[in-house]
N, C-alpha and C positions, 0 to 999 in steps of 0.2 A: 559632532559633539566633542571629540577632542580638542578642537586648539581651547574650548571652552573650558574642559578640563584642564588642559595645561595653564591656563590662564588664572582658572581657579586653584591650583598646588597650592597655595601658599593658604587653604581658607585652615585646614587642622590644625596649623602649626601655628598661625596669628590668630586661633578663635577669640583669646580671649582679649586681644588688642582689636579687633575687629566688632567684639562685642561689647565694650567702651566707647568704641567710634561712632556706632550707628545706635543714638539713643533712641528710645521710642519713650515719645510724650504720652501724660497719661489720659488725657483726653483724646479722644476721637468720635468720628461721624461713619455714618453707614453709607452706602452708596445711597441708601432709602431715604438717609437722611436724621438717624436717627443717634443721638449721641451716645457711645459709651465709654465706660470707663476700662482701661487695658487689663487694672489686677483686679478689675471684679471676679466675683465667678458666676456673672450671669451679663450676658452682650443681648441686647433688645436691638435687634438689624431693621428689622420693621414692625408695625404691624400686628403681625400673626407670629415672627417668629422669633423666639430667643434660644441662645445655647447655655445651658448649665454645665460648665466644668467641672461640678462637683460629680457627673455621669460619667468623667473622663478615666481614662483605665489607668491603673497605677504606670506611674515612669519614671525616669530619673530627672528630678528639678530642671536639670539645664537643657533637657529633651523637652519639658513639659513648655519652658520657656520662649526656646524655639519654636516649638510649635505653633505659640501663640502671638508669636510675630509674624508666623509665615499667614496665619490665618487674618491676623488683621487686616494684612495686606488685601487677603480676600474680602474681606467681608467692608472694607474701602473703596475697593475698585470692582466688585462683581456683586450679582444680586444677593437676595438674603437668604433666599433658597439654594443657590447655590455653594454657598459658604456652608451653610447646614448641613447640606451634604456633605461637604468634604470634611466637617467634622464627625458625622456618622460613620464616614467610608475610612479615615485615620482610628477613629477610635475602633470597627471591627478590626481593623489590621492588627494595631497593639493590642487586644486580646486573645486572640489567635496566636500573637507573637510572644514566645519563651523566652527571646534573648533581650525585652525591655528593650532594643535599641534596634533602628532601623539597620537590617545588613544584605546583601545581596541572599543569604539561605532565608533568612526569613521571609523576603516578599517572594522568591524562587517556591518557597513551601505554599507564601498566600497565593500564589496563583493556582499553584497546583488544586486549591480547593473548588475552583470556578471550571465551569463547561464553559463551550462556545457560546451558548446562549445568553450567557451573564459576564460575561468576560470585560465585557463593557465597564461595568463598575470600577475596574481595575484601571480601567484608562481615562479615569476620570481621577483618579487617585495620583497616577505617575503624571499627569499635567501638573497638579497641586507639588509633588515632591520634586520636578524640575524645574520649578517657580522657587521653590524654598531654598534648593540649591545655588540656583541665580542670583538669588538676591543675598547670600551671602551669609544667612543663616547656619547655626550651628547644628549637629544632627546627621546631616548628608553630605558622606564621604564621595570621592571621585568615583569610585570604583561602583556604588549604588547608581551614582548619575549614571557612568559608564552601561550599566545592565539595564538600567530602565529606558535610556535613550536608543538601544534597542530591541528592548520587548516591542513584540510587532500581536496587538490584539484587534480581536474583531470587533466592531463598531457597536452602538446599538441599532437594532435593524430596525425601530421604526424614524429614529433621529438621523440616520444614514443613508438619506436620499442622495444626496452630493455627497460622492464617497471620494474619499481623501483619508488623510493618516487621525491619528488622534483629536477631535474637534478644540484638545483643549492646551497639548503640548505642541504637534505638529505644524507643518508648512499651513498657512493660510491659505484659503482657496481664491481665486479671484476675486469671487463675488465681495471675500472678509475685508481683503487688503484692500478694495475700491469702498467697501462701507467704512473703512480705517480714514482712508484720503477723503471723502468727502466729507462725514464727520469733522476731521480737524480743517479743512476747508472754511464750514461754514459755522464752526466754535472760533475759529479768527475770525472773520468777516462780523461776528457779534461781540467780539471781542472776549470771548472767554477761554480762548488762550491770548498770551499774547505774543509777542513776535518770534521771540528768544525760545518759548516752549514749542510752537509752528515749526521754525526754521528745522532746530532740533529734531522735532521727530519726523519732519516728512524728507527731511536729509537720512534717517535713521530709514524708514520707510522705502525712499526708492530707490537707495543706491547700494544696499546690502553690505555695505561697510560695517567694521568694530568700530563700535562707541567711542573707543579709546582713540581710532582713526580721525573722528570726526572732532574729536575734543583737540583735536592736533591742528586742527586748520588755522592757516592765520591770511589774511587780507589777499597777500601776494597771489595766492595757491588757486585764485579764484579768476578765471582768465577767459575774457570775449574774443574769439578769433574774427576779425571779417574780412570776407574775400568776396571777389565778383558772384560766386554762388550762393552767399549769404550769410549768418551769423554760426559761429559753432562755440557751442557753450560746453566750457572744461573744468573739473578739479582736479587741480594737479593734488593727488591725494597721496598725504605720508603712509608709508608703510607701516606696518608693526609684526613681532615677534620673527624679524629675521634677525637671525644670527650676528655678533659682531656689530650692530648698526645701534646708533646710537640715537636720541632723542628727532625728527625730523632728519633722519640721515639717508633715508630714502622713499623716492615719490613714484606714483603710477601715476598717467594722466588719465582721467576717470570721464567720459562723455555724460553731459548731462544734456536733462532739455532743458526750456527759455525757463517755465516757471519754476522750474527750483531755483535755477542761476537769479534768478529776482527775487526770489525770496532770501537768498544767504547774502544777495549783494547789499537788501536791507537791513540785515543784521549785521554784514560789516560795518556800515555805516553807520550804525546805533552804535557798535561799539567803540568805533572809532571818536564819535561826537562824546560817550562819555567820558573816555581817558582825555579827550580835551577840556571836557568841562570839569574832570579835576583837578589837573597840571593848569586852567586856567590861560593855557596855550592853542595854537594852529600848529598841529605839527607838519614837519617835514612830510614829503609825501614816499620819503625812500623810511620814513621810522612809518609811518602809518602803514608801510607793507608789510611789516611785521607786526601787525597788533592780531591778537586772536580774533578768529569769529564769534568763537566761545568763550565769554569771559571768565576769570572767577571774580566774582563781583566784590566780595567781600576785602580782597587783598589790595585792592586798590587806595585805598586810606594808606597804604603804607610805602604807595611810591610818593616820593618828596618831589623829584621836580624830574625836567626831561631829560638831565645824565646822570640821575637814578633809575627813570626807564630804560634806557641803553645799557645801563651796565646791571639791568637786571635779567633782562637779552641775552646779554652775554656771558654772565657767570651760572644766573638757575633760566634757563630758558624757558621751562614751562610753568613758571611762576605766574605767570598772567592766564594762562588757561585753566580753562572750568575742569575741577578735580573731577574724580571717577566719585566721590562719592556724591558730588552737588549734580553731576548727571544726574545719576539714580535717581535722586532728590526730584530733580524736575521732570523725568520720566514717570516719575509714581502721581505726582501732581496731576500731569496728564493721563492717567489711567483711572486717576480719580474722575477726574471730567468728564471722561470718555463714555459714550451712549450710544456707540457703531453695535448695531446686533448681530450677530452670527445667525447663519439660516442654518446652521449643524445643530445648533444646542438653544437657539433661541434665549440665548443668554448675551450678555454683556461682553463683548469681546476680548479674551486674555491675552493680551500682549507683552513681549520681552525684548528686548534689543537681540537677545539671538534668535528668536523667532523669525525676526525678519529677513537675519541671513539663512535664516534655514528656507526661507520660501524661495529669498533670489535662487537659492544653490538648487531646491527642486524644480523651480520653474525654468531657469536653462534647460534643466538635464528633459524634464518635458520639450521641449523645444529642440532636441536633438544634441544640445552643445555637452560634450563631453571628456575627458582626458584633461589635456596638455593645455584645449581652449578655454574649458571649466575651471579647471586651476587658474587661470589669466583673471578669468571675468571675477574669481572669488580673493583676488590677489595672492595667489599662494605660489610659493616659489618654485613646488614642484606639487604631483597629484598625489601624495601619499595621503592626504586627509583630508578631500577633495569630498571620500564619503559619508564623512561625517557629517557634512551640509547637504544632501542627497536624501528622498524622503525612500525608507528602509522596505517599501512596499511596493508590489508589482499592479496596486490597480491603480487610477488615474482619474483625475478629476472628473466628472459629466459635467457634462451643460446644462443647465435647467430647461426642462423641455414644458408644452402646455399645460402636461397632464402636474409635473411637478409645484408649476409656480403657484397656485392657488393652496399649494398647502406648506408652501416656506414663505410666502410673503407678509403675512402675519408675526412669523419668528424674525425676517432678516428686519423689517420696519424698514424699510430703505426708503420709503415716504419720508421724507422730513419738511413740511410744509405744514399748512392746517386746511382742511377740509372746512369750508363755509358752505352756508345755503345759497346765498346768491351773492350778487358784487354789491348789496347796499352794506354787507358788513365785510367789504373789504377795507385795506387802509388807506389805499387810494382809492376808493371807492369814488368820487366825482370828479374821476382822472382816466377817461377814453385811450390816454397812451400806455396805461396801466393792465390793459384786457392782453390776453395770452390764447391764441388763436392755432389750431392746430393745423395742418398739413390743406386740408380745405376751407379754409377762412372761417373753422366754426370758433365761435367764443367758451375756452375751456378753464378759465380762469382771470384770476390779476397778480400782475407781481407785488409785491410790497414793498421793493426800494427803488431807489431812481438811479441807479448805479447803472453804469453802461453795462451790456452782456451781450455778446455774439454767439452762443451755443447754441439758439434754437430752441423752439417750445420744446422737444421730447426731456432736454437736460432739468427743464424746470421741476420734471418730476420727481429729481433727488435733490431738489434745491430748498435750502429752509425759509427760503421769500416767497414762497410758490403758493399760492390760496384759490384750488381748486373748486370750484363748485360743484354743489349738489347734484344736479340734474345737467349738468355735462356733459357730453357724448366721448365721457374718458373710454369705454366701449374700441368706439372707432380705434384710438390711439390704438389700445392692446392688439385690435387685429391687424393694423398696420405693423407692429413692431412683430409681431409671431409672423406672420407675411414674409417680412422682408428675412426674419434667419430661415426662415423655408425656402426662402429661394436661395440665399448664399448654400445653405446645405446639401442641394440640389445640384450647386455648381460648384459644389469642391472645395468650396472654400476654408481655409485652417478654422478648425474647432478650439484654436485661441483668439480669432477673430470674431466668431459667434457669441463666447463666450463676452467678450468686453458687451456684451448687451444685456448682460443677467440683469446686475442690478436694475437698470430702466424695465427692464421686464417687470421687474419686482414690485417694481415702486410702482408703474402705473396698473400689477392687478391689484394691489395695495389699494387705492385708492378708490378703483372697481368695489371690491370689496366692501371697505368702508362706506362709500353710499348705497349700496344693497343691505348692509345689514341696519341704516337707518331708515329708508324707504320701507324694512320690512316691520321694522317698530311702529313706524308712523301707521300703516296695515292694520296693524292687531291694535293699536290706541284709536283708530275710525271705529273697528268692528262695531 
């Protein structure tokens, strides 16, 4: 949490130049779908639930203000129950709280009011108030982030099957970050992201880089090695917040695999095809090496012609790359989108761009890599703040085992297909090369596109083309796939290998599931 801190110094001192900058329009939508209005004092999220801020506890205007940016945020990008509570869980704290303003004694004293048994609530609170800080809101000082990043509280015990750090501020657990990646996977493939927002966060996603890092890339940086042993895909990736170094003044080369290296290769090449088709030009291929990958779209009306691009290269260099606020922007976009469920909370998954370097930084450190090597893999020049990406708790992710998956697969939904009765209401329905056949030739479905795929019937069960059938021997799958981690278990095998199996666990008892609980409807509508 510190370089985050240091990163954010400057939020007290420019609040109110930052609080001009990042206007908030007065309309908005729920995640539910529902519209409201910002200065109402009543937000309708769905449904069943509305918040009345006239319930809200006395505070000082520009705390009250904040607050209700940090919340919108939520109640945008997270369900509507969930938002509810965190205005329940804000508002008993400022009651409780004498000093009207969030301070390290005052939530030091709210916790003190909580046993281990409830403690929980609290961490469902400091998720909420290191979201608020993130995003640049007024209210929350370093030094609160600093205390709350690490309170180390206990889970709730029945939401707490997969134990891990805070479900709502901490590291991701596998299973989150693979419902994160396939999510946006197959929100592109439908086109609801599109290239620029994909690229963006599954670069933000698997390479544990600063935003600010990746905002820094431009064409050159993106490099295919081939050799007689075959292809090795790199970013040469700029540094940030070292000492004395100045704009791209220094790079780490960053190993990637094949499909990010295709996806940011696509995105250079959009970007590159737009500055051509505003200059009206074929550029050079030694100027195309310098065009960002990240553009800022907006500034480009105001290059004139191709040695106005050059000499804007050369005198504001990052004039063409996508500011820290139009990240944001399209970060939030994407969280707006976003439908990956957490099997911790059963909730709508809270993501941040530090979040994600917080899970690289605990998932090495699970994996053994620590010190000198940690520091490397997290680009830091030395290990002094190494632990601040390190998750602050001594227990350790589980595996979802048989007894677990039938009571998280419901919360994680890692099904993303649709469940039909048979293949007459599929899409290809009177298309034979369309049937999805499992491991013994049985018929467990149809795809729905025609798109080539080599992954194999078990993938199709987190896949959103995938139209399983009713009366399918989906069964069999599951005891194949619990089979086979019994046996790698059996033989030693790393329990980060096992674990790459959860979500497919998940999704096919998901799916288990869903036709037993209509089989059992169809039952009681016979009787």
């Amino acid at each position: 949490m510190q370089s985050l801190l240091k990163n954010n110094s400057s939020v007290e001192v420019c609040a109110e130049l930052e609080k001009a900058r990042i206007k908030i329009p007065t309309q908005h939508v729920s995640k539910s779908g529902y519209p409201f209005q910002f200065n109402s004092d009543e937000w309708r999220l769905d449904g069943s639930t509305v918040i009345y801020f006239e319930r809200l506890s006395p505070m000082p205007n520009k705390l009250k203000d904040s607050f209700k940016r940090a919340l919108c945020r939520y109640a945008e990008e997270l369900s509507a129950m969930h938002t509810f509570n965190m205005f329940n869980r804000f508002n008993a704290f400022m009651k409780a709280n004498s000093d009207e303003n969030i301070t390290v004694d005052a939530l030091s004293n709210y916790r003190a009011s909580f046993n281990s048994d409830n403690e929980y609530k609290l961490g469902a609170l400091k998720g909420f108030l290191l979201a608020w800080y993130e995003w640049r809101f007024e209210g929350i000082g370093k030094e609160v982030a600093s205390y709350l990043d690490e309170l180390i509280l206990r889970g709730n015990p029945k939401g707490n099957a997969v134990k891990g750090a805070c479900p709502y501020s901490g590291p991701l657990t596998h299973n989150e970050l693979g419902a994160l990646i396939d999510w946006a996977s197959n929100a592109f493939n439908t086109k609801s992201l599109n290239l620029k927002e994909y690229a963006f966060f599954m670069t933000l996603a698997l390479t544990g880089r600063r935003a600010v890092q990746i905002r820094s890339l431009r064409s050159i940086d993106l490099i295919l090695r081939e050799d007689d042993n075959g292809n090795d895909y790199v970013i040469n990736c700029p540094r940030a917040k070292q000492r004395g170094t100045g704009f791209r003044g220094q790079f780490t080369p960053l190993p990637i695999n094949e499909d990010l290296y295709l996806i940011l290769s696509n995105q250079r090449n959009e970007s590159i095809k737009r500055i051509e088709s505003v200059l009206g030009v074929v550029l050079p291929s030694k100027i195309q090496d310098q065009i960002p990958i990240f553009l800022e779209e907006e500034r480009l009306k105001k290059i004139v012609d191709q040695k106005d691009l050059i000499r804007k290269f050369t005198k504001t260099p990052d004039f063409l790359h996508m500011t820290r606020e139009a990240a944001s922007y399209l970060l939030r976009k994407v969280s707006i989108k976003n439908t990956a469920y957490s099997e911790r909370t059963g909730d709508f998954i809270n993501f941040t761009a530090y979040r994600f370097r917080y899970t690289k930084g605990t998932n090495l450190t699970r994996r053994g890599i620590t010190g000198v090597a940690l520091a490397a893999a997290l680009d830091h020049t030395d290990t002094q703040s190494i632990g601040a990406y390190v998750e602050n708790t001594e227990e350790t992710a589980k595996q979802i085992d048989e007894v677990m998956a039938p009571i998280l697969a419901p919360l994680a939904q890692a099904f993303a297909g649709k469940l039909i009765a048979s293949e007459r209401d599929a899409i290809r329905a009177n298309d034979p090369n369309s049937r999805v056949k499992n491991g013994v030739s049985q018929n467990i479905g149809n795809c729905g596109t025609h798109a080539f795929c080599a992954s194999g019937y078990r993938a199709c069960y987190t896949c959103v083309n995938f139209q399983p059938w009713l009366e399918a021997p989906h069964t069999n799958v599951l005891t194949e796939v619990l089979e086979e981690r019994k046996k790698q278990e059996n033989l030693g095998i790393s329990q980060n290998v096992i674990q790459s199996t959860d979500k497919l666990l998940l999704a096919v008892q998901q799916v288990v599931l869903m036709c037993e609980a209509i089989k059992s409807e169809e039952k009681v509508v016979n009787v």
